[in-house]
PyMOL Python script that loads the backbone (N, CA, C, O; Angstrom):
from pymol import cmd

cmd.read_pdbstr("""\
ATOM      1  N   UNK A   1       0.846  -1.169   0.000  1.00  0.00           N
ATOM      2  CA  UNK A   1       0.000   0.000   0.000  1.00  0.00           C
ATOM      3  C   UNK A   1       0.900   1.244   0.000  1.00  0.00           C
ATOM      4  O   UNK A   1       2.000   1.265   0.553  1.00  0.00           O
ATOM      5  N   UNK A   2       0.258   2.469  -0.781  1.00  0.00           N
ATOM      6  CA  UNK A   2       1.251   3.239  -0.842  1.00  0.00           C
ATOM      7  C   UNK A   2       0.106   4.506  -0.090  1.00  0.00           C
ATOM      8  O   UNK A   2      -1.009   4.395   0.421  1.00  0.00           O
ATOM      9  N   UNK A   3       0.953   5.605  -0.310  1.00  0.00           N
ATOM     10  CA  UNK A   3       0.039   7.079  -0.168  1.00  0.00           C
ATOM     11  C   UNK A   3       0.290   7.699  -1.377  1.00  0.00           C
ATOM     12  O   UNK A   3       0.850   7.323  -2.407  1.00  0.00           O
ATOM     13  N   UNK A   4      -0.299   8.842  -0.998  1.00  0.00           N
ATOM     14  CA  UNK A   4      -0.440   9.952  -2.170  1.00  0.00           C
ATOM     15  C   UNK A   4       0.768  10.338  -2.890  1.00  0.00           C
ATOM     16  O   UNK A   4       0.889  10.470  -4.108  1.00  0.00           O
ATOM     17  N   UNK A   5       1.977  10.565  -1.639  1.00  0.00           N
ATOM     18  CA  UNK A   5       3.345  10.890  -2.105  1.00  0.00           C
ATOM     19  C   UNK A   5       4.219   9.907  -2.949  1.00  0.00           C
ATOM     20  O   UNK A   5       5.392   9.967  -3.319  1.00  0.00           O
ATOM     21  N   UNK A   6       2.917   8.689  -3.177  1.00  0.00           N
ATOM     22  CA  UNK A   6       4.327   7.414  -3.538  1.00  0.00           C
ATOM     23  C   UNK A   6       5.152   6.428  -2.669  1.00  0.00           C
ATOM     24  O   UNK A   6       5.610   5.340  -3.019  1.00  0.00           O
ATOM     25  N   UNK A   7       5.255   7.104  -1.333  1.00  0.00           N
ATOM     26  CA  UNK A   7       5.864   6.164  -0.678  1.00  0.00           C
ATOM     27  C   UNK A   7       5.212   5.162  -0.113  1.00  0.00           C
ATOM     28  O   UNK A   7       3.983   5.239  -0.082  1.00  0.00           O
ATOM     29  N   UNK A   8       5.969   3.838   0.539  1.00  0.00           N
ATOM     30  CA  UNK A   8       5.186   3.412   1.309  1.00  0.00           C
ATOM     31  C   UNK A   8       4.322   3.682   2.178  1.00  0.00           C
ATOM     32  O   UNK A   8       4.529   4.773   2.711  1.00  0.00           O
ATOM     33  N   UNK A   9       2.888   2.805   2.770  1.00  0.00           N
ATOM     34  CA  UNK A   9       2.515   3.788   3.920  1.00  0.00           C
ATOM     35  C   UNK A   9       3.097   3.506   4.830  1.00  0.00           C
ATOM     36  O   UNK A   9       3.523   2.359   4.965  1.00  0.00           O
ATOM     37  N   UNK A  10       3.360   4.750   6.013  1.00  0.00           N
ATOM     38  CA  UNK A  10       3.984   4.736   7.141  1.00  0.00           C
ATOM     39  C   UNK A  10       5.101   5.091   6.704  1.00  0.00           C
ATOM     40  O   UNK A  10       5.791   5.178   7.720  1.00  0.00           O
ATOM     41  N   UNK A  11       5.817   5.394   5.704  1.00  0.00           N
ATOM     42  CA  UNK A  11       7.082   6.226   5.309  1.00  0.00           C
ATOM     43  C   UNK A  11       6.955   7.539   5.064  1.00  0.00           C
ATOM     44  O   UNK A  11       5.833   8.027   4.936  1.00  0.00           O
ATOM     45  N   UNK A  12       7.778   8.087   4.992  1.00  0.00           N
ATOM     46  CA  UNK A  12       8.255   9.495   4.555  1.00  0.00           C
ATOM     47  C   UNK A  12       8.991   9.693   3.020  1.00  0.00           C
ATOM     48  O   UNK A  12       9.755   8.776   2.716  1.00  0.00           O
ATOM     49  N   UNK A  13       8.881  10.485   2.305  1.00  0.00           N
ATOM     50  CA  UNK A  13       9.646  10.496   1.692  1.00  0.00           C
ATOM     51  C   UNK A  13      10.892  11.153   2.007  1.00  0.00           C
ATOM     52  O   UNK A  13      10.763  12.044   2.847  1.00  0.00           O
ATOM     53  N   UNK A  14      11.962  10.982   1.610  1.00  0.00           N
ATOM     54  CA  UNK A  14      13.542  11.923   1.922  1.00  0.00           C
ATOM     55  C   UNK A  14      13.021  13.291   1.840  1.00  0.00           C
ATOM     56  O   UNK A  14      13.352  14.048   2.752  1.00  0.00           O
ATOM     57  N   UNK A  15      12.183  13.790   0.808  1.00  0.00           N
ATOM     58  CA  UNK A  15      12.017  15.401   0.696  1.00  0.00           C
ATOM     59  C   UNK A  15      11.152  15.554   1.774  1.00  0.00           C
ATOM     60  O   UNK A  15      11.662  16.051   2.778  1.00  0.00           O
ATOM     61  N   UNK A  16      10.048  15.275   1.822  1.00  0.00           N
ATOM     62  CA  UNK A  16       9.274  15.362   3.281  1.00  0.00           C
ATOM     63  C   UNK A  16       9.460  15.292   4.898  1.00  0.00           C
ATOM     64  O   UNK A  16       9.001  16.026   5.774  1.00  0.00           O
ATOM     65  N   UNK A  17      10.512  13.852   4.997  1.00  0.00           N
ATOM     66  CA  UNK A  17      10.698  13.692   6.169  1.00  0.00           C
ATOM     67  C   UNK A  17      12.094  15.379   6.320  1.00  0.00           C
ATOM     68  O   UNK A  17      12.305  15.835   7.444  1.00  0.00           O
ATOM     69  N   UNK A  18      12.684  15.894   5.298  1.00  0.00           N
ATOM     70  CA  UNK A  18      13.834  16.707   5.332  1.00  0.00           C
ATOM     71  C   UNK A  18      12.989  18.288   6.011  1.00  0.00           C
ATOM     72  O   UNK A  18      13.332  19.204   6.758  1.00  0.00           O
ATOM     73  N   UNK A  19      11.868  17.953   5.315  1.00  0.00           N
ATOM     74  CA  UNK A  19      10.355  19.462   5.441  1.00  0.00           C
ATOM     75  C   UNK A  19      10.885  19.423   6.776  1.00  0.00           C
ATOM     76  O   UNK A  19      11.804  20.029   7.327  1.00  0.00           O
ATOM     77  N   UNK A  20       9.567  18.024   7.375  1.00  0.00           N
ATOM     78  CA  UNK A  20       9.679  18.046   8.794  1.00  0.00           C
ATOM     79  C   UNK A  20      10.658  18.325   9.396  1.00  0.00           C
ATOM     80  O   UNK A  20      10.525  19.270  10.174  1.00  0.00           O
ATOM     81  N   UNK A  21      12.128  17.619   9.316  1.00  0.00           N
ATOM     82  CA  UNK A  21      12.503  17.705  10.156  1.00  0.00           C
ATOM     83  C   UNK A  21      13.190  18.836  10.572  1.00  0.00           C
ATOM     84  O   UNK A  21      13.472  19.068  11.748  1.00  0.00           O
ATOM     85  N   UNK A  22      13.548  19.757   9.341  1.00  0.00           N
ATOM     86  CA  UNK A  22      13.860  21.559   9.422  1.00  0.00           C
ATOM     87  C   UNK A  22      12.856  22.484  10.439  1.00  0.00           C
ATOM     88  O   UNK A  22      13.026  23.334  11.313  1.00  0.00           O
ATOM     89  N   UNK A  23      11.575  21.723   9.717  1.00  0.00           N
ATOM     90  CA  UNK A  23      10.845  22.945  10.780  1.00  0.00           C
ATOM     91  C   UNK A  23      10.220  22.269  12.056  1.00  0.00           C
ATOM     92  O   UNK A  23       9.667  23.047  12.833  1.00  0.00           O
ATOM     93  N   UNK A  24      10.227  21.075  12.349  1.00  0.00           N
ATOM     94  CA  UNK A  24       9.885  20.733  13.802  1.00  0.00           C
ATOM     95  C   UNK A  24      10.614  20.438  14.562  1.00  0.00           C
ATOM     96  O   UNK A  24      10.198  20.611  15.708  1.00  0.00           O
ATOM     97  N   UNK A  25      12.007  19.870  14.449  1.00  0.00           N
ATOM     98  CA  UNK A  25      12.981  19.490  15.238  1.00  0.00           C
ATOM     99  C   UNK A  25      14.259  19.496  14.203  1.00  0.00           C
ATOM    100  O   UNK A  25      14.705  18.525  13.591  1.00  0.00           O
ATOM    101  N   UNK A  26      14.691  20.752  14.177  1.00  0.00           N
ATOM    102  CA  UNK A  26      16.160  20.884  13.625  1.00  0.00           C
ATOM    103  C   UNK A  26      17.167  20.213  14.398  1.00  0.00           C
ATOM    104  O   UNK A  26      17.991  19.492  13.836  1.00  0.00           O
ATOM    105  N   UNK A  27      17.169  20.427  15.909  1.00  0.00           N
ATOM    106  CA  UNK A  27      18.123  20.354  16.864  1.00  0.00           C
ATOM    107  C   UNK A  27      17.653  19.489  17.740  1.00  0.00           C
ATOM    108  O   UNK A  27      16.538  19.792  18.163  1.00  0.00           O
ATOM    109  N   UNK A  28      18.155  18.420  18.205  1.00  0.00           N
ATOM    110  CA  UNK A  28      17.941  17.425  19.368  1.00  0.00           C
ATOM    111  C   UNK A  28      16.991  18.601  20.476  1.00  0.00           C
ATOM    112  O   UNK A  28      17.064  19.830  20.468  1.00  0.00           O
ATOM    113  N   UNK A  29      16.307  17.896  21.184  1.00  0.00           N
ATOM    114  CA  UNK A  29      15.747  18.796  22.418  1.00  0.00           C
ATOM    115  C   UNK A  29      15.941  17.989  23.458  1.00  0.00           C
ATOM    116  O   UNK A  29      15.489  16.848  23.548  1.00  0.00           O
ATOM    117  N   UNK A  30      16.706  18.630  24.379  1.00  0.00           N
ATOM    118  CA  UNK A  30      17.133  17.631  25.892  1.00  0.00           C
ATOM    119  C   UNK A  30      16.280  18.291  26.502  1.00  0.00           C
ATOM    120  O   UNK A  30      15.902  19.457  26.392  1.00  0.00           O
ATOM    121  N   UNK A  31      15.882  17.117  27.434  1.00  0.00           N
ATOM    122  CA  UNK A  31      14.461  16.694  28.428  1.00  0.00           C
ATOM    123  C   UNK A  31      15.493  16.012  28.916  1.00  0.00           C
ATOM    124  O   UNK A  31      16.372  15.393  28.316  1.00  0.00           O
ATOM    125  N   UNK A  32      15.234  16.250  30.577  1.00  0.00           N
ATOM    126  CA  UNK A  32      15.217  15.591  31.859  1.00  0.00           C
ATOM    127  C   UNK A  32      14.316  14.445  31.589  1.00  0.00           C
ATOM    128  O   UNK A  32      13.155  14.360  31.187  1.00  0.00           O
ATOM    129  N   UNK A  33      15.651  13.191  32.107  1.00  0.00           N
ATOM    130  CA  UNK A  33      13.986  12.075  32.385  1.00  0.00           C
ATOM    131  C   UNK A  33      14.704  11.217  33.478  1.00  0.00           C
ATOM    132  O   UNK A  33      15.858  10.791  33.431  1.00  0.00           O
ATOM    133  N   UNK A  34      13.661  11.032  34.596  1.00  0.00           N
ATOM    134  CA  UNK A  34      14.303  10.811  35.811  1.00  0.00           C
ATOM    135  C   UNK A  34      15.072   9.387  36.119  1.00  0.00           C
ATOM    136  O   UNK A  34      14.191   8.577  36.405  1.00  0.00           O
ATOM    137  N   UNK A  35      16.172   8.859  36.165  1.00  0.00           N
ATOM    138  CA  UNK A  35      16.542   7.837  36.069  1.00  0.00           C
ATOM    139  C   UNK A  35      17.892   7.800  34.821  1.00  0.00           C
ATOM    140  O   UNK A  35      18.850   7.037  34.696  1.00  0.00           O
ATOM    141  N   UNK A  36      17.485   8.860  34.113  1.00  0.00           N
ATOM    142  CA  UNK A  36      18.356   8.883  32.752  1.00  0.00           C
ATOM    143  C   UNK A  36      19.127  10.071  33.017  1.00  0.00           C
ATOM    144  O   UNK A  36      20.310   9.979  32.689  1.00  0.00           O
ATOM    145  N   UNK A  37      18.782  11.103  33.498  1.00  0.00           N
ATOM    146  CA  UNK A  37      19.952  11.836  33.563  1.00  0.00           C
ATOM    147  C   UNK A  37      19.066  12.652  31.991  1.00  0.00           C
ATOM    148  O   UNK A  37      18.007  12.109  31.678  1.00  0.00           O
ATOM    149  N   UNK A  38      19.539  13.907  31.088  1.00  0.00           N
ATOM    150  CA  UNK A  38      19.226  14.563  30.023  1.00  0.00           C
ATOM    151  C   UNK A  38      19.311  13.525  28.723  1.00  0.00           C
ATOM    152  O   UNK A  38      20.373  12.974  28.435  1.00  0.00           O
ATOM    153  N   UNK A  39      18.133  13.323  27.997  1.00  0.00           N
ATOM    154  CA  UNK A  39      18.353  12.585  26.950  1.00  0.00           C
ATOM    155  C   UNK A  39      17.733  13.432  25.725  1.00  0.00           C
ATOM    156  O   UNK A  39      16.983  14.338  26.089  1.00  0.00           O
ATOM    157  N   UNK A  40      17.843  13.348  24.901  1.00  0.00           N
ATOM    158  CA  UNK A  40      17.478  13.895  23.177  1.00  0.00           C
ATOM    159  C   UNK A  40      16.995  13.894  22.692  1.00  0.00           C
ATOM    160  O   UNK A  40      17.655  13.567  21.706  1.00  0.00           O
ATOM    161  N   UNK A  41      15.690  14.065  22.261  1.00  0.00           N
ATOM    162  CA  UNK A  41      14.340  13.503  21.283  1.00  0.00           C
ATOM    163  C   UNK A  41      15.501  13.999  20.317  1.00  0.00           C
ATOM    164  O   UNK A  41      16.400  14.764  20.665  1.00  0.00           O
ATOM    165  N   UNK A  42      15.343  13.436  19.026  1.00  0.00           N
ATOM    166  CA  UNK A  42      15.505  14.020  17.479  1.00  0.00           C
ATOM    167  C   UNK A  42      14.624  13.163  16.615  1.00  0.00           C
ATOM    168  O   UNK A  42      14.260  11.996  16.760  1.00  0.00           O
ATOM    169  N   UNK A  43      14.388  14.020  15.710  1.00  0.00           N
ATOM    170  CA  UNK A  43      14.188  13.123  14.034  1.00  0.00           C
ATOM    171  C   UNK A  43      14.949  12.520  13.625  1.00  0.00           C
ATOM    172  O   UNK A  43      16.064  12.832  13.208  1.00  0.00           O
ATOM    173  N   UNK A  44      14.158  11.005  13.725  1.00  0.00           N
ATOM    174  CA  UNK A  44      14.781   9.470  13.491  1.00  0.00           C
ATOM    175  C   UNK A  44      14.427   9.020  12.503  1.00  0.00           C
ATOM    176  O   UNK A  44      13.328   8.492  12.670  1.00  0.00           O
ATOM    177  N   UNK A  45      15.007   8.881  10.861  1.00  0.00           N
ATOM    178  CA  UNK A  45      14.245   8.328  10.253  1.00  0.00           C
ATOM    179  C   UNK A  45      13.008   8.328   9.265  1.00  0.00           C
ATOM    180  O   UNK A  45      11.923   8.738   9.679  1.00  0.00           O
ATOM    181  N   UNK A  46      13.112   7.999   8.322  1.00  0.00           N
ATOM    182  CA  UNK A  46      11.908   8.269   7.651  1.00  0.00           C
ATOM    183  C   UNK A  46      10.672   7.667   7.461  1.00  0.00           C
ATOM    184  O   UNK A  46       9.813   7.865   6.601  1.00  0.00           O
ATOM    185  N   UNK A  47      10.744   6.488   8.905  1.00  0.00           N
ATOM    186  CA  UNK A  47       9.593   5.448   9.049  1.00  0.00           C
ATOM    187  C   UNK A  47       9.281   5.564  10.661  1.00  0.00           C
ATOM    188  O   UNK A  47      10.044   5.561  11.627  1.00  0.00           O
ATOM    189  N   UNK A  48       7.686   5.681  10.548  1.00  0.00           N
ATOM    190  CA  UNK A  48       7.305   6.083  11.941  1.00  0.00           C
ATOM    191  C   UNK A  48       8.137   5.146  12.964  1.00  0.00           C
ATOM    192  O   UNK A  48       8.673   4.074  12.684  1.00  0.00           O
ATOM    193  N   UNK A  49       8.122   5.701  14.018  1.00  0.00           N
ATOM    194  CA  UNK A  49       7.334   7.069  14.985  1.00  0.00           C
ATOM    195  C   UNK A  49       7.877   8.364  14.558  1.00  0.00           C
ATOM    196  O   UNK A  49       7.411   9.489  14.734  1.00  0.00           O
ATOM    197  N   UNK A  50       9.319   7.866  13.761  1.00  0.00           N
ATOM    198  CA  UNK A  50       9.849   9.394  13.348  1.00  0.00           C
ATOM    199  C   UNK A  50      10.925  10.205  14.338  1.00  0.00           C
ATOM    200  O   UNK A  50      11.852  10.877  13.884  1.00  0.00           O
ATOM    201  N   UNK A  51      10.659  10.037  15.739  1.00  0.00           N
ATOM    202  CA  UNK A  51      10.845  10.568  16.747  1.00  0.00           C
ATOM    203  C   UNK A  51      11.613   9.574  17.730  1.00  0.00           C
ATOM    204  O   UNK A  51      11.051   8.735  18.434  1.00  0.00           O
ATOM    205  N   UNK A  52      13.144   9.824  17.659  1.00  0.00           N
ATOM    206  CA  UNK A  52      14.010   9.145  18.657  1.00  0.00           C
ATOM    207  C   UNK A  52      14.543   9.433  19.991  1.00  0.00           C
ATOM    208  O   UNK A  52      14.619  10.641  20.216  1.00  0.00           O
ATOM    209  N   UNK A  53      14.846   8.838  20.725  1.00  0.00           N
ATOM    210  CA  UNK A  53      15.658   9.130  21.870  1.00  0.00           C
ATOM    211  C   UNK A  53      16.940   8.528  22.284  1.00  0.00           C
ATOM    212  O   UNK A  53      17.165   7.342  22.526  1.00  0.00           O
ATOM    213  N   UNK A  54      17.948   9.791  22.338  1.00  0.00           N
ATOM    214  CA  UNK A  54      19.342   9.423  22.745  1.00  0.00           C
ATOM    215  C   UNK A  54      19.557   9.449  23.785  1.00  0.00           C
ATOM    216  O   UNK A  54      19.190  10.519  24.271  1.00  0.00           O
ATOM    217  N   UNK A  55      20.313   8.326  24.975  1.00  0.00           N
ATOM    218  CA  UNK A  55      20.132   8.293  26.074  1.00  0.00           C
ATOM    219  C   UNK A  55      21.797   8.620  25.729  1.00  0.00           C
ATOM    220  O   UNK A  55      22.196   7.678  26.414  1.00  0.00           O
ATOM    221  N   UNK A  56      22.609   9.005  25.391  1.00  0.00           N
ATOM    222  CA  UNK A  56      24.230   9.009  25.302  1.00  0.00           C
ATOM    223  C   UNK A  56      24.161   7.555  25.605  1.00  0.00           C
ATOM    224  O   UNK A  56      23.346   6.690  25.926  1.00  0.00           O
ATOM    225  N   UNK A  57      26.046   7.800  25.215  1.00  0.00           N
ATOM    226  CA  UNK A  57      26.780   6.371  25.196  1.00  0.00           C
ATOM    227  C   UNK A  57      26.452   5.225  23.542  1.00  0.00           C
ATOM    228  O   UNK A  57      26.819   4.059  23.398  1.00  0.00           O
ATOM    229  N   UNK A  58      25.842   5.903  22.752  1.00  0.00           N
ATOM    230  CA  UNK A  58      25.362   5.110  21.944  1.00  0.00           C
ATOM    231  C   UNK A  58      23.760   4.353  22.122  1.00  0.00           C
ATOM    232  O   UNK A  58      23.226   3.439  21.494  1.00  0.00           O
ATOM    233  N   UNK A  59      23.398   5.015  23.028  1.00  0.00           N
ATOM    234  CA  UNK A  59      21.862   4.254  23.347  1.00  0.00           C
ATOM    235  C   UNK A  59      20.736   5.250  22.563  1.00  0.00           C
ATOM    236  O   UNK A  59      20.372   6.420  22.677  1.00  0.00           O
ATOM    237  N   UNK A  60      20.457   4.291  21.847  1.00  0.00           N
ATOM    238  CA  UNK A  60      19.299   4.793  21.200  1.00  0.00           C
ATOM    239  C   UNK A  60      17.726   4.239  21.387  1.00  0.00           C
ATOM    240  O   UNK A  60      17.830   3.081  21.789  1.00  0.00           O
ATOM    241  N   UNK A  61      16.271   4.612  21.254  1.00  0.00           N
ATOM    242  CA  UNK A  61      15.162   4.196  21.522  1.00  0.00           C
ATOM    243  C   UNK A  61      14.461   4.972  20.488  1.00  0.00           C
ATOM    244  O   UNK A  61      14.842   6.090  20.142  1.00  0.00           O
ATOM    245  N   UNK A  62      13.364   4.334  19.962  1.00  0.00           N
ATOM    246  CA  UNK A  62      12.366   4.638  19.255  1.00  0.00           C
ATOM    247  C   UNK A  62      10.722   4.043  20.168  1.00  0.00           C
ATOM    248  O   UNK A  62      10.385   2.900  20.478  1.00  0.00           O
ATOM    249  N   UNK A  63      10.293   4.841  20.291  1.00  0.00           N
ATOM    250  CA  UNK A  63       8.629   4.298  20.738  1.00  0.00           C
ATOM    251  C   UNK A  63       7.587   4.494  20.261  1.00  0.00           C
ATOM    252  O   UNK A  63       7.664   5.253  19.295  1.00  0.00           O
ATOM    253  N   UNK A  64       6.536   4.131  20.507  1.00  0.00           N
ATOM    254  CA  UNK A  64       5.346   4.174  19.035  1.00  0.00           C
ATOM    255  C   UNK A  64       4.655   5.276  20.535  1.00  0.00           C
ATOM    256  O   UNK A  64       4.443   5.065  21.729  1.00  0.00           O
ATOM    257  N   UNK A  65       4.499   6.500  19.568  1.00  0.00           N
ATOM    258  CA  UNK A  65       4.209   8.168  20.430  1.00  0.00           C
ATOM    259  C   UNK A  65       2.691   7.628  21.022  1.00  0.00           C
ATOM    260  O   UNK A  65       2.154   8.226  21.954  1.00  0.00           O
ATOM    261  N   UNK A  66       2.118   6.541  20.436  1.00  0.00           N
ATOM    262  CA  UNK A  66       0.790   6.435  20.910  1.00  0.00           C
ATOM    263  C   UNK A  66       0.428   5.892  22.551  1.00  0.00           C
ATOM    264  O   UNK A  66      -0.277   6.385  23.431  1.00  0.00           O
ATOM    265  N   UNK A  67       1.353   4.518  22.486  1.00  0.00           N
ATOM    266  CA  UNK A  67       1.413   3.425  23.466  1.00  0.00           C
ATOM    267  C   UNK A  67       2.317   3.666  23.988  1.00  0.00           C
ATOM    268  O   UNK A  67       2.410   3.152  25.103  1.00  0.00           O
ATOM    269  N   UNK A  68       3.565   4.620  23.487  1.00  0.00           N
ATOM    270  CA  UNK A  68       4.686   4.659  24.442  1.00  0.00           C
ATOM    271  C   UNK A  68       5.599   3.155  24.890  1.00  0.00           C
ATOM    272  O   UNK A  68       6.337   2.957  25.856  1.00  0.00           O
ATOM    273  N   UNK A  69       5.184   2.217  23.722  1.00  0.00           N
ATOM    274  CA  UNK A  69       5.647   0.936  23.399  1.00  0.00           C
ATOM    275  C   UNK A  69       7.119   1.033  22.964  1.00  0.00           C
ATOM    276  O   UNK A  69       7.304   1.696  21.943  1.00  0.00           O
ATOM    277  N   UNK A  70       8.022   0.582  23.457  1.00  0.00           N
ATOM    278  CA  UNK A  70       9.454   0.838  22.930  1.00  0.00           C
ATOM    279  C   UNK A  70       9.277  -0.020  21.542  1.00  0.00           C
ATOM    280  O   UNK A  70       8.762  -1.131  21.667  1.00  0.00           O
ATOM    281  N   UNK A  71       9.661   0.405  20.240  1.00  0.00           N
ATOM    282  CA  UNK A  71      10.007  -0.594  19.066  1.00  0.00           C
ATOM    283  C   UNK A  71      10.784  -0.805  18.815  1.00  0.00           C
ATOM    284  O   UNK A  71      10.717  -1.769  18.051  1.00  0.00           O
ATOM    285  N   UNK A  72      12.338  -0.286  19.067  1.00  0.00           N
ATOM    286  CA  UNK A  72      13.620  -0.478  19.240  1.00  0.00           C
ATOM    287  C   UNK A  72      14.024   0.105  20.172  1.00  0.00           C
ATOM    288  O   UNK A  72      13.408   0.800  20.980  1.00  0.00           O
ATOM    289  N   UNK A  73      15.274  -0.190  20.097  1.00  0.00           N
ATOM    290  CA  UNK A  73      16.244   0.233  21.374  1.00  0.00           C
ATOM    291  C   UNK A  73      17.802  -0.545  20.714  1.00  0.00           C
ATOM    292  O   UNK A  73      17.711  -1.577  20.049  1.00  0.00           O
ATOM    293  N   UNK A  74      18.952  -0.003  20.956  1.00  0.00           N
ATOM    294  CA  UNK A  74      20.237  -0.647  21.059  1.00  0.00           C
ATOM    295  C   UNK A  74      20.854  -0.319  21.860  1.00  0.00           C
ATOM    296  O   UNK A  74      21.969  -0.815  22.023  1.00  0.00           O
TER     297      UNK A  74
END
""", "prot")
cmd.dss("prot")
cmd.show_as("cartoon", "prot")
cmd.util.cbc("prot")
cmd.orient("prot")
């Protein structure tokens, strides 16, 4: 299944996800999160959630923004 833009659904295209990510999150945004010490939302990606978190050290997380379900992590 695709969308309107052509891509898969649930993708972005490179030009689109590039839209977003200029004008909603250019720059990591550090948030306090208790237990973690300051971690990073950024734009992750061009397949939902879209929206990552850097815990430093190389730790990364993605969660589905709905359920707050982790879908990755390394």
């Amino acid at each position: 299944m695709t969308c309107k833009n052509g891509a898969p659904k649930g993708t972005l295209t490179p030009e689109a996800f590039t839209q977003l990510h200029d004008r909603l999150m250019p720059k990591p945004v550090a948030v306090p999160l208790r237990g973690h010490g300051i971690v990073y939302l950024r734009m992750a990606h061009a397949v939902y959630p879209y929206v990552g978190v850097d815990f430093g050290d190389g730790a990364h997380a993605f969660f589905n923004l709905t359920t707050m379900i982790c879908t990755y992590a390394d």
